[in-house]
Residue frames as a rotation matrix with the C-alpha (Angstrom) as fourth column:
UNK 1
-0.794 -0.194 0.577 7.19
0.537 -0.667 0.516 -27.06
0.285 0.719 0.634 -15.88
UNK 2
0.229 0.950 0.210 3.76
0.705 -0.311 0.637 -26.09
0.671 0.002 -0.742 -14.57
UNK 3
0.328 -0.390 -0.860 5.39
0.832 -0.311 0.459 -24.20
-0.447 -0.867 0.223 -11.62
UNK 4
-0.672 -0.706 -0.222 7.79
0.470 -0.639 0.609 -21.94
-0.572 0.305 0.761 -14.09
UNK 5
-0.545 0.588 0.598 4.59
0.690 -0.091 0.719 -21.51
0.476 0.804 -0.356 -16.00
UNK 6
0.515 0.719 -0.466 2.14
0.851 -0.362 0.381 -20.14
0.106 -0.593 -0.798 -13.14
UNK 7
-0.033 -0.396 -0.918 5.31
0.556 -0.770 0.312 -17.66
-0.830 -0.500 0.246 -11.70
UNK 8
-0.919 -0.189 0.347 5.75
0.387 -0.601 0.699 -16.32
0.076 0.777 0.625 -15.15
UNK 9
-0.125 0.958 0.259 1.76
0.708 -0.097 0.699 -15.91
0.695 0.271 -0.666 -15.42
UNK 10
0.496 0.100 -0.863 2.02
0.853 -0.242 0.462 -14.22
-0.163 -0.965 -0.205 -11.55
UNK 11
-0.408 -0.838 -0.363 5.24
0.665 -0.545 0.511 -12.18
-0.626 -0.033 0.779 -12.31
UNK 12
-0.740 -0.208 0.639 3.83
0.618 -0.586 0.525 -10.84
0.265 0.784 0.562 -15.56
UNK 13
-0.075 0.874 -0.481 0.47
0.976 0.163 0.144 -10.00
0.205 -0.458 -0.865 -13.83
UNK 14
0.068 -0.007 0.998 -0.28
0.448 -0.893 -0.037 -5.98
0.891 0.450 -0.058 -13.91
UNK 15
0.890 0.180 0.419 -0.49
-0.172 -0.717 0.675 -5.64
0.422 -0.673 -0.608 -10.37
UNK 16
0.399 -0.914 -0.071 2.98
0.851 0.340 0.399 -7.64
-0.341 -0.219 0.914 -9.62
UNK 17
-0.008 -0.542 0.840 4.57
0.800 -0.508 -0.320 -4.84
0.600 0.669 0.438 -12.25
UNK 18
0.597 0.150 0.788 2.53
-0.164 -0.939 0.303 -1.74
0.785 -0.310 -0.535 -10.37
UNK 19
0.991 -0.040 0.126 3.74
-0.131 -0.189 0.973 -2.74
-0.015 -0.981 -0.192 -7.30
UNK 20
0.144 -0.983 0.117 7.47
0.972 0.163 0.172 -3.20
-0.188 0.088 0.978 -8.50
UNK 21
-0.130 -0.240 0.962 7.28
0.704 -0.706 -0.081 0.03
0.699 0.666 0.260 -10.06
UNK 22
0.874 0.266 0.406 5.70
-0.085 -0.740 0.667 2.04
0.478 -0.618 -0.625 -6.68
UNK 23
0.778 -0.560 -0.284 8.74
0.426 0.138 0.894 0.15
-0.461 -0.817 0.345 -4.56
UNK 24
-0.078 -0.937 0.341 11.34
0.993 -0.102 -0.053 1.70
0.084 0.335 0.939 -6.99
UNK 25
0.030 0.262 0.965 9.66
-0.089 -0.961 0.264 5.15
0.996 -0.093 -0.006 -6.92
UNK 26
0.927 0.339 0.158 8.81
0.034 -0.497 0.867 5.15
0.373 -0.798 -0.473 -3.45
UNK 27
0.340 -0.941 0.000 12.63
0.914 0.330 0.238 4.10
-0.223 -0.081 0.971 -2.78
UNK 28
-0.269 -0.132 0.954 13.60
0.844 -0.510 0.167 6.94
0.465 0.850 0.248 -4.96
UNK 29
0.263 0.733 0.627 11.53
-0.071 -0.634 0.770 9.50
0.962 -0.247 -0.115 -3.24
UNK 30
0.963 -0.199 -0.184 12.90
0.224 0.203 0.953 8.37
-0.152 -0.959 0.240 0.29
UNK 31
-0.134 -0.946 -0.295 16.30
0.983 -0.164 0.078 8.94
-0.122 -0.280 0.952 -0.41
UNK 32
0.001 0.425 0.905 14.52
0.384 -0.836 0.392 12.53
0.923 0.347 -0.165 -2.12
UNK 33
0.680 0.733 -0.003 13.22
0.253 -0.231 0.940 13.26
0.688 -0.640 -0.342 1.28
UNK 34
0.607 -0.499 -0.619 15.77
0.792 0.450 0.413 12.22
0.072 -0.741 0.668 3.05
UNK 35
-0.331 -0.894 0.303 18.34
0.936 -0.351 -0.011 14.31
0.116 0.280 0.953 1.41
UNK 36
0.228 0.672 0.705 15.37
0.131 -0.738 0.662 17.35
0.965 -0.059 -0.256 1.83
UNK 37
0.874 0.318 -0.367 15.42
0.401 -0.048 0.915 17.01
0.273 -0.947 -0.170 5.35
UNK 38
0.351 -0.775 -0.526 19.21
0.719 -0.137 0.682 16.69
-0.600 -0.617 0.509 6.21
UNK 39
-0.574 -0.812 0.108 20.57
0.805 -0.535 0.258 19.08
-0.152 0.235 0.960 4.06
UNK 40
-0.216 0.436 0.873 17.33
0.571 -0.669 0.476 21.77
0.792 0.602 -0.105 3.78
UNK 41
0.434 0.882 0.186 15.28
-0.071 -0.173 0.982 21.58
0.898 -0.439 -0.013 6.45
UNK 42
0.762 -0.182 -0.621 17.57
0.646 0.143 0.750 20.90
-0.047 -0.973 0.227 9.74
UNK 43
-0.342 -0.680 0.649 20.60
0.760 -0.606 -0.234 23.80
0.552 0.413 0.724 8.71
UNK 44
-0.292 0.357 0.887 18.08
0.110 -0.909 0.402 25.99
0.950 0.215 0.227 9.30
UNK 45
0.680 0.669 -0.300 16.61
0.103 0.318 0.942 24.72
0.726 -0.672 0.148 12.37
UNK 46
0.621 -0.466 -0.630 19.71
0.783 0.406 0.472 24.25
0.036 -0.787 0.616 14.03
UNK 47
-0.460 -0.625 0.631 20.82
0.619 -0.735 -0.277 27.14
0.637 0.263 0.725 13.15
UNK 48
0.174 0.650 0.740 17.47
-0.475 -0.603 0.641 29.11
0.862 -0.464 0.204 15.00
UNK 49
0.755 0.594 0.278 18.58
-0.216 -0.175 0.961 26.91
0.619 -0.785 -0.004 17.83
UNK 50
0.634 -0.739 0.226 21.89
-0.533 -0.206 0.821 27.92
-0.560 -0.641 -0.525 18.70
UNK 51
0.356 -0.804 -0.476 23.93
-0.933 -0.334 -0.134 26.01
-0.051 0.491 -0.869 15.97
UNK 52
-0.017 0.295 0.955 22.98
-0.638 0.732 -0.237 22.81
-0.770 -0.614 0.176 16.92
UNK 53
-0.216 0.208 -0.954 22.98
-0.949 0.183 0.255 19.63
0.228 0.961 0.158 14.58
UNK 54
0.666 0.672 0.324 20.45
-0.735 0.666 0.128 17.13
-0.130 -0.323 0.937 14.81
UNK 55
0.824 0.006 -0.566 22.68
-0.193 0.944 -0.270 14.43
0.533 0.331 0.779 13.67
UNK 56
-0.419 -0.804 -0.422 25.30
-0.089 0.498 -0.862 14.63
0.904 -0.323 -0.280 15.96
UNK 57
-0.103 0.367 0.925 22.63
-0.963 -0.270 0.000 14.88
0.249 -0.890 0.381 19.31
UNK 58
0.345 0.211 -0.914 22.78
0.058 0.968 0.245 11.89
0.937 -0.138 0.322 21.10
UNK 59
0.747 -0.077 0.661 23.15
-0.660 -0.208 0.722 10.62
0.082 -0.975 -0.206 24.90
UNK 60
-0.190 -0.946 -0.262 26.39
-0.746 0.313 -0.588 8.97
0.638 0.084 -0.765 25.48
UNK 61
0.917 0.119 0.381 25.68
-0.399 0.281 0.873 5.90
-0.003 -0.952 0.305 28.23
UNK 62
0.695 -0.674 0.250 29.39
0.364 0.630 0.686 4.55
-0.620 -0.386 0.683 27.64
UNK 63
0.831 -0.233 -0.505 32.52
-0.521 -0.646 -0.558 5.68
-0.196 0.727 -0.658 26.74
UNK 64
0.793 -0.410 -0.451 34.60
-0.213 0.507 -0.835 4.52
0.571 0.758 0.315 23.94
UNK 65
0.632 -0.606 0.483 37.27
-0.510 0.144 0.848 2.33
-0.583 -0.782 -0.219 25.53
UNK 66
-0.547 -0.836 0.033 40.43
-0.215 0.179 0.960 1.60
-0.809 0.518 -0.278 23.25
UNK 67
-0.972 0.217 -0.090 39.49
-0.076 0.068 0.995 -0.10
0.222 0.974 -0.050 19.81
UNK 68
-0.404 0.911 0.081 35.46
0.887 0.412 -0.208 -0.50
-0.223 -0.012 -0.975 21.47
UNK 69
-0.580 0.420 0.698 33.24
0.026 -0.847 0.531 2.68
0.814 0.326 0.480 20.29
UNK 70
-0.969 0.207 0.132 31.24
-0.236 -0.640 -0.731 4.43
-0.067 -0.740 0.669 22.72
UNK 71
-0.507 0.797 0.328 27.53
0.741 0.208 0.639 3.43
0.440 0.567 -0.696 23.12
UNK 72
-0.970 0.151 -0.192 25.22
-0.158 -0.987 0.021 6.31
-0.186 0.051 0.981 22.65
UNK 73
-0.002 0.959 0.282 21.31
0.822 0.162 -0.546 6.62
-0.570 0.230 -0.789 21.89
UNK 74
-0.780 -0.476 0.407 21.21
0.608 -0.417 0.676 8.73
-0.152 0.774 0.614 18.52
UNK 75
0.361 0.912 -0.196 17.98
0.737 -0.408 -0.538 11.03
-0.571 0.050 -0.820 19.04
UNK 76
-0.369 -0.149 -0.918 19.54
-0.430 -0.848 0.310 13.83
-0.824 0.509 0.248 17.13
UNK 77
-0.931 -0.192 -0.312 19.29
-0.362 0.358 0.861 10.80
-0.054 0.914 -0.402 13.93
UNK 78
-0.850 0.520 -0.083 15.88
0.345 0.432 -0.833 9.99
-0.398 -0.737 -0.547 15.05
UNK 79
0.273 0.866 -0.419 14.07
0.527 -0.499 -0.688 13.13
-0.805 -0.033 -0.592 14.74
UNK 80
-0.638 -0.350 -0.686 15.68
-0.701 -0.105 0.706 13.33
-0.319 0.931 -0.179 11.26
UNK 81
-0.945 0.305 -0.122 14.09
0.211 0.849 0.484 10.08
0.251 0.431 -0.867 10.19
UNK 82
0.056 0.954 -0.295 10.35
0.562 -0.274 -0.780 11.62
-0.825 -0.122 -0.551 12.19
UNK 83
0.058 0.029 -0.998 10.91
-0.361 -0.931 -0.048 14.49
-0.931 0.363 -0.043 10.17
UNK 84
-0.936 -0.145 -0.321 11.23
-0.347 0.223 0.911 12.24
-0.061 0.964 -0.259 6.81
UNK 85
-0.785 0.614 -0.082 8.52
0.504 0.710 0.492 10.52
0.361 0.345 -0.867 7.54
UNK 86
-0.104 0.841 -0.530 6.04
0.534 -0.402 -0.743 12.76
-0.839 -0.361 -0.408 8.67
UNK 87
-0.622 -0.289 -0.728 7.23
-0.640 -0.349 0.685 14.42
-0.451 0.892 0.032 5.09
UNK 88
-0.924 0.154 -0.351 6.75
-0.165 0.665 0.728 11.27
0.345 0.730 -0.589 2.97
UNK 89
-0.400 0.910 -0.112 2.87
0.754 0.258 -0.604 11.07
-0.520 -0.326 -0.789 5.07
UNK 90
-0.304 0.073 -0.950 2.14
-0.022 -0.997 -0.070 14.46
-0.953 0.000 0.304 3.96
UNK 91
-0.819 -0.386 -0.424 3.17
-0.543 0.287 0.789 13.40
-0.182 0.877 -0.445 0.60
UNK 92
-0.980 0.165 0.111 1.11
0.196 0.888 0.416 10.88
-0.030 0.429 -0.903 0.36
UNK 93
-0.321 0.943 -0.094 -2.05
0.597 0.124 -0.793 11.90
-0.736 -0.310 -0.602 2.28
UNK 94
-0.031 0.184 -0.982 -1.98
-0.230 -0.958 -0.172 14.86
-0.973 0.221 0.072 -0.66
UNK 95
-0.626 -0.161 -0.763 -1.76
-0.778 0.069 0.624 13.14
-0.048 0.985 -0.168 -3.23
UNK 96
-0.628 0.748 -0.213 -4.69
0.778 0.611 -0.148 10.19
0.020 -0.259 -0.966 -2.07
UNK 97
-0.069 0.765 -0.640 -6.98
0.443 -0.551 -0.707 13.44
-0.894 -0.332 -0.301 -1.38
UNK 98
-0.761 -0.224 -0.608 -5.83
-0.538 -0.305 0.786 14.40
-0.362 0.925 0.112 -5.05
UNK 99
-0.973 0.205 -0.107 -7.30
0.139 0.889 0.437 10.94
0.184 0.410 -0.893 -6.26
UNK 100
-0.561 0.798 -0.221 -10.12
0.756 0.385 -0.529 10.65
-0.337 -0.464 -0.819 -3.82
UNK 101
-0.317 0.381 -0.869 -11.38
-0.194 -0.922 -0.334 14.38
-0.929 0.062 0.366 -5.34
UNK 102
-0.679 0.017 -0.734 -11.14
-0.734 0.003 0.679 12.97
0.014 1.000 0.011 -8.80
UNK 103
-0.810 0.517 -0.276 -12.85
0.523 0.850 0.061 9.91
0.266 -0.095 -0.959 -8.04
UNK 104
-0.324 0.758 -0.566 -15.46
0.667 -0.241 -0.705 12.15
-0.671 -0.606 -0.428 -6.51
UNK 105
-0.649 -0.351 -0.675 -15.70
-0.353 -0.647 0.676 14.38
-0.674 0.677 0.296 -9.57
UNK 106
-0.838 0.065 -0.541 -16.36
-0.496 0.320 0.807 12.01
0.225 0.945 -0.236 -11.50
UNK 107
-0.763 0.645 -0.047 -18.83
0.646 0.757 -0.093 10.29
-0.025 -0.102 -0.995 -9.34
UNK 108
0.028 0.810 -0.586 -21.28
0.227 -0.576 -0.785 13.55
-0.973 -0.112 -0.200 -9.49
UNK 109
-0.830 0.141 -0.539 -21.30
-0.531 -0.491 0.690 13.68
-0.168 0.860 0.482 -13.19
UNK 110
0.102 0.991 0.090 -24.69
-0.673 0.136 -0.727 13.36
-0.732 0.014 0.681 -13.73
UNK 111
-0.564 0.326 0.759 -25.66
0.657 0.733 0.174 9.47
-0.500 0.597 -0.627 -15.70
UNK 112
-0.894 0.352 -0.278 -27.08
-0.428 -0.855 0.292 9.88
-0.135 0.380 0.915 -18.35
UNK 113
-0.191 0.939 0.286 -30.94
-0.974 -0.145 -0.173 8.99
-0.121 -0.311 0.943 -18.57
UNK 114
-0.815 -0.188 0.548 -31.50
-0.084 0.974 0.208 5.36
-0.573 0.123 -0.810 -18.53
UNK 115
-0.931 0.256 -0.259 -33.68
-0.315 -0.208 0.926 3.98
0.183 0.944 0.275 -21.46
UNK 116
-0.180 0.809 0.559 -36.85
-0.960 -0.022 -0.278 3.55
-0.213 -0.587 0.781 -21.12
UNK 117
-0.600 0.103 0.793 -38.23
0.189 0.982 0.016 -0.49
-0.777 0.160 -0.609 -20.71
UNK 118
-0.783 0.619 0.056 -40.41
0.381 0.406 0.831 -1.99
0.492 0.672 -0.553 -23.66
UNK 119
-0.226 0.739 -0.634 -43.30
0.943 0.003 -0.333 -1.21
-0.244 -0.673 -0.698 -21.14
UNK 120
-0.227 -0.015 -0.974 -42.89
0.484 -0.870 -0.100 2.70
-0.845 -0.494 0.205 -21.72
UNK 121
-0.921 -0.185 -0.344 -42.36
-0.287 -0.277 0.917 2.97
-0.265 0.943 0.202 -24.94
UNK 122
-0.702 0.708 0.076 -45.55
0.580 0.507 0.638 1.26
0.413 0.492 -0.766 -25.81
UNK 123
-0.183 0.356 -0.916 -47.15
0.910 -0.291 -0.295 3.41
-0.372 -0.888 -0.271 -23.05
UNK 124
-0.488 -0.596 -0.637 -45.44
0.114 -0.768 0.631 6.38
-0.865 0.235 0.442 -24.53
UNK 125
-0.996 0.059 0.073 -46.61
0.076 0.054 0.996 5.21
0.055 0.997 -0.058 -28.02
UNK 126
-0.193 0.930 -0.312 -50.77
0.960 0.113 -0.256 4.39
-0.203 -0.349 -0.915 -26.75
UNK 127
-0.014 0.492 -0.870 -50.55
0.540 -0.729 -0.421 8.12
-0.842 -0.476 -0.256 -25.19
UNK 128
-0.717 0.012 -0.697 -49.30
-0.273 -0.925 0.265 9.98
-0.641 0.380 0.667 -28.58
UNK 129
-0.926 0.366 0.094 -51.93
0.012 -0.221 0.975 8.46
0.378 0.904 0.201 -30.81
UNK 130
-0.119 0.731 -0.672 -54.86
0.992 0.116 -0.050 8.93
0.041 -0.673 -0.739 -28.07
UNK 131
-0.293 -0.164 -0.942 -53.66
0.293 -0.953 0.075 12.77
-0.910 -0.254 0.327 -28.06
UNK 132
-0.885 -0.114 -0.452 -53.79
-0.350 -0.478 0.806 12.76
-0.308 0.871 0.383 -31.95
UNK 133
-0.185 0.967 0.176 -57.96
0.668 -0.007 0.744 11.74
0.721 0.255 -0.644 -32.18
Protein backbone atom coordinates (compact mmCIF):
# COMPACT_ATOMS: atom_id res chain seq x y z
CA UNK A 1 0.00 0.00 0.00
CA UNK A 2 2.84 2.45 0.64
CA UNK A 3 3.60 2.61 -3.14
CA UNK A 4 -0.28 3.57 -4.12
CA UNK A 5 0.12 5.99 -1.29
CA UNK A 6 3.42 7.97 -2.40
CA UNK A 7 1.97 8.03 -6.42
CA UNK A 8 -1.24 9.47 -5.17
CA UNK A 9 0.88 12.03 -2.92
CA UNK A 10 3.22 12.62 -6.39
CA UNK A 11 0.19 12.66 -8.81
CA UNK A 12 -1.75 15.08 -6.63
CA UNK A 13 1.39 17.32 -6.23
CA UNK A 14 0.80 21.03 -7.82
CA UNK A 15 3.51 20.82 -10.12
CA UNK A 16 2.46 17.17 -11.56
CA UNK A 17 -1.18 19.03 -12.26
CA UNK A 18 0.70 22.38 -13.87
CA UNK A 19 2.54 20.37 -15.99
CA UNK A 20 -0.52 18.16 -17.15
CA UNK A 21 -2.38 21.18 -17.71
CA UNK A 22 0.63 23.12 -19.99
CA UNK A 23 0.85 19.55 -22.11
CA UNK A 24 -2.94 19.81 -22.87
CA UNK A 25 -2.73 23.54 -23.72
CA UNK A 26 0.40 23.42 -25.43
CA UNK A 27 -1.15 20.35 -27.51
CA UNK A 28 -4.09 22.52 -28.16
CA UNK A 29 -2.18 25.46 -29.37
CA UNK A 30 -0.06 23.19 -31.82
CA UNK A 31 -2.79 21.91 -33.62
CA UNK A 32 -3.89 26.12 -33.37
CA UNK A 33 -0.71 26.86 -35.15
CA UNK A 34 -0.67 24.30 -37.21
CA UNK A 35 -3.99 24.89 -38.73
CA UNK A 36 -2.62 28.93 -38.85
CA UNK A 37 0.09 28.03 -40.94
CA UNK A 38 -1.49 25.55 -43.50
CA UNK A 39 -4.53 27.14 -44.15
CA UNK A 40 -3.44 31.16 -43.49
CA UNK A 41 -0.13 31.66 -43.90
CA UNK A 42 1.13 29.30 -46.96
CA UNK A 43 -2.20 30.19 -49.55
CA UNK A 44 -0.78 33.27 -49.60
CA UNK A 45 2.75 32.51 -50.04
CA UNK A 46 2.24 30.14 -52.64
CA UNK A 47 0.18 32.06 -54.22
CA UNK A 48 3.12 35.19 -54.46
CA UNK A 49 5.13 32.30 -55.77
CA UNK A 50 3.52 31.17 -58.75
CA UNK A 51 0.70 28.96 -57.21
CA UNK A 52 2.79 26.69 -55.61
CA UNK A 53 1.81 24.48 -52.49
CA UNK A 54 4.14 23.77 -49.89
CA UNK A 55 2.60 20.53 -49.06
CA UNK A 56 2.68 18.88 -52.13
CA UNK A 57 6.77 19.97 -52.83
CA UNK A 58 8.77 17.13 -52.52
CA UNK A 59 11.73 15.24 -54.48
CA UNK A 60 10.62 12.02 -55.87
CA UNK A 61 13.87 9.42 -55.62
CA UNK A 62 11.52 6.38 -56.69
CA UNK A 63 8.66 5.76 -58.50
CA UNK A 64 5.57 4.14 -57.33
CA UNK A 65 5.69 0.62 -58.75
CA UNK A 66 2.23 -1.32 -58.75
CA UNK A 67 0.63 -1.61 -55.15
CA UNK A 68 4.42 -0.02 -53.67
CA UNK A 69 4.09 4.00 -53.28
CA UNK A 70 6.71 6.12 -54.58
CA UNK A 71 9.51 7.25 -52.17
CA UNK A 72 9.84 10.96 -52.02
CA UNK A 73 11.58 13.48 -49.45
CA UNK A 74 8.56 15.83 -48.35
CA UNK A 75 10.35 19.40 -48.00
CA UNK A 76 7.26 21.17 -49.13
CA UNK A 77 5.76 19.36 -45.40
CA UNK A 78 8.87 20.37 -43.72
CA UNK A 79 8.96 23.99 -44.11
CA UNK A 80 5.30 23.86 -42.93
CA UNK A 81 6.27 22.26 -39.65
CA UNK A 82 9.66 25.22 -39.56
CA UNK A 83 7.09 27.61 -40.09
CA UNK A 84 4.91 26.16 -36.98
CA UNK A 85 7.54 26.10 -34.99
CA UNK A 86 9.34 29.10 -35.44
CA UNK A 87 5.51 30.42 -34.71
CA UNK A 88 4.98 28.47 -31.46
CA UNK A 89 8.97 30.07 -30.45
CA UNK A 90 7.73 33.43 -31.08
CA UNK A 91 4.84 32.57 -28.99
CA UNK A 92 6.54 31.67 -26.36
CA UNK A 93 9.65 33.91 -26.27
CA UNK A 94 6.65 36.80 -25.98
CA UNK A 95 5.00 35.70 -23.59
CA UNK A 96 8.39 34.69 -21.12
CA UNK A 97 9.50 38.49 -21.91
CA UNK A 98 5.79 39.28 -20.74
CA UNK A 99 6.63 37.45 -17.35
CA UNK A 100 10.26 38.33 -17.12
CA UNK A 101 8.95 42.33 -17.35
CA UNK A 102 6.54 41.64 -14.57
CA UNK A 103 8.92 39.94 -12.49
CA UNK A 104 11.10 42.93 -13.10
CA UNK A 105 8.38 45.42 -12.18
CA UNK A 106 7.91 44.16 -9.36
CA UNK A 107 11.47 43.73 -8.41
CA UNK A 108 12.03 47.77 -8.58
CA UNK A 109 9.22 48.52 -6.29
CA UNK A 110 10.96 50.20 -3.83
CA UNK A 111 11.03 47.87 -0.02
CA UNK A 112 9.79 49.44 2.27
CA UNK A 113 12.19 50.86 5.09
CA UNK A 114 13.45 48.18 7.26
CA UNK A 115 12.91 48.73 11.09
CA UNK A 116 15.20 50.06 12.92
CA UNK A 117 17.35 47.43 15.55
CA UNK A 118 16.82 47.89 19.44
CA UNK A 119 20.29 49.69 19.11
CA UNK A 120 18.63 52.76 17.22
CA UNK A 121 15.81 53.24 18.82
CA UNK A 122 17.51 53.73 22.10
CA UNK A 123 20.04 55.90 20.16
CA UNK A 124 17.14 57.65 18.58
CA UNK A 125 15.51 57.93 22.06
CA UNK A 126 19.20 59.32 24.08
CA UNK A 127 19.32 61.99 21.04
CA UNK A 128 15.54 63.40 21.52
CA UNK A 129 15.83 63.97 25.23
CA UNK A 130 19.56 65.50 24.93
CA UNK A 131 17.88 67.99 22.26
CA UNK A 132 15.03 68.71 24.81
CA UNK A 133 17.65 70.19 27.88
Amino acid sequence: MGIVKEFKEFAMKGNVVDLAVAVVIGGAFGKIVTSFVNDIIMPPIGVLLGGVDFSDLKIQLKAAVGEVPAVTINYGAWINTLIDFLIVALAIFLVIKALNSLKKKEAEAPAPPPEPTREETLLSEIRDLLAKK
